[in-house]
C-alpha positions as CSV (number, residue, x, y, z in Angstrom):
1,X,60.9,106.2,107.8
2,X,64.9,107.6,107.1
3,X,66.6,109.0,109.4
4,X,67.6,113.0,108.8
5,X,71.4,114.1,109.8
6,X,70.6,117.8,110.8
7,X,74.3,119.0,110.1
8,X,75.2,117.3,106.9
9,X,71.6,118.0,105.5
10,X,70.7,121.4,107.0
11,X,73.2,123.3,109.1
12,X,76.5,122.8,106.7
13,X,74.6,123.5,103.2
14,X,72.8,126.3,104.5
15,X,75.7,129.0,104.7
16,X,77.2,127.6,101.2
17,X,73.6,128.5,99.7
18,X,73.2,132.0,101.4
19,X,76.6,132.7,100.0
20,X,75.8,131.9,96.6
21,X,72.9,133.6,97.1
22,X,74.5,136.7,98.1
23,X,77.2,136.5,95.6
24,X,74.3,136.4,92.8
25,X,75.4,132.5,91.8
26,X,71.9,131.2,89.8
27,X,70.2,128.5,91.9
28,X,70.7,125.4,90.0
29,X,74.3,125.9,91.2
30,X,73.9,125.9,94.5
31,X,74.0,121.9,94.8
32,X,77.1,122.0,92.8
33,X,78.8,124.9,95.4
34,X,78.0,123.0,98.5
35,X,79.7,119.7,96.8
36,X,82.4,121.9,96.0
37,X,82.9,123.3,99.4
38,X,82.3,120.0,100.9
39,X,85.6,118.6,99.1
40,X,87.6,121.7,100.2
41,X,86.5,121.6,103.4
42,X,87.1,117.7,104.1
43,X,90.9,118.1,102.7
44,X,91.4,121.0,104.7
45,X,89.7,119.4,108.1
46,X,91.7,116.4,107.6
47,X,95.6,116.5,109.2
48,X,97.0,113.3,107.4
49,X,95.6,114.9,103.9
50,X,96.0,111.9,101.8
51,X,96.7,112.4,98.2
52,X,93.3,111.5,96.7
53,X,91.8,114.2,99.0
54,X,94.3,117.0,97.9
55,X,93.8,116.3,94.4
56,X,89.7,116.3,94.8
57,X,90.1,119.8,97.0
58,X,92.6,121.4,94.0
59,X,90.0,120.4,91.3
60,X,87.3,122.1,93.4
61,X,89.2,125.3,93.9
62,X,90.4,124.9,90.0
63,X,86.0,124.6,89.3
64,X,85.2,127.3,91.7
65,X,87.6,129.6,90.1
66,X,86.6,129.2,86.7
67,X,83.1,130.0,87.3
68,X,84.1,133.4,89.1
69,X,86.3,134.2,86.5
70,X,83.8,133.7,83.8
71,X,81.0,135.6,85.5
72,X,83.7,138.6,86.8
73,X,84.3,139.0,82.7
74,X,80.7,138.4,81.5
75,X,79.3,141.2,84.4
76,X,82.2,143.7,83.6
77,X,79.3,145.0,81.1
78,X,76.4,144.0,82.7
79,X,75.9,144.3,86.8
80,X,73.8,142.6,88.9
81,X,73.6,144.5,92.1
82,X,74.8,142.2,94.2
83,X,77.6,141.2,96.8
84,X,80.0,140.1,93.7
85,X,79.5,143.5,92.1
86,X,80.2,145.1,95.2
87,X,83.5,143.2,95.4
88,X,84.4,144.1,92.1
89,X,83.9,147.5,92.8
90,X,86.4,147.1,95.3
91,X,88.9,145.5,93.6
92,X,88.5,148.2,91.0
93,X,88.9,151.1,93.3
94,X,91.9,149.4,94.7
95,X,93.6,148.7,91.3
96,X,93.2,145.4,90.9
C-alpha cells in the first residue's frame, strides 16, 4: 500500500483546477496548469532563487501567457460565459 501526501496531491492542485475551471480552461489542461503553477510557485517560495529555478518559473509564465492570449483572440468572436469573459468585459470597459 503507497502512502498519499494530502497537500501535494489534494489541497495544492485543487485551487489551480477550480481556477481553470472558472476561467473556462478545457480539462485535459488542468494537469498541465497545476505543473505550471507548481514551477512558479517553487521559484517564487524559494529566497536563494537559483538560476535553473528562475528560468523554469519564466518559461511557465511565458506557457501560461500564450495560452491566454490565444483563447482572449479566439473568444473575442465567440463567448463562453464564463469568469475569463467576464474579465474581458472588464478590460474592455476600461479601455484596455
Amino acid at each position: 500500500m503507497g502512502t498519499v501526501d494530502l497537500i501535494k496531491d489534494f489541497a495544492y492542485p485543487l485551487p489551480v483546477r477550480v481556477i481553470c475551471e472558472l476561467l473556462g480552461v478545457p480539462a485535459e489542461l488542468h494537469d498541465r496548469c497545476v505543473v505550471l503553477s507548481n514551477d512558479i510557485a517553487v521559484w517564487m517560495g524559494d529566497f536563494r532563487r537559483p538560476p535553473e529555478s528562475a528560468r523554469v518559473a519564466q518559461r511557465a509564465v511565458l506557457e501560461l501567457e500564450s495560452y491566454f492570449v490565444g483563447t482572449v483572440r479566439e473568444r473575442r468572436g465567440a463567448r463562453n460565459d464564463d469568469l475569463l469573459d467576464v474579465l474581458m468585459d472588464a478590460a474592455e470597459a476600461a479601455g484596455d
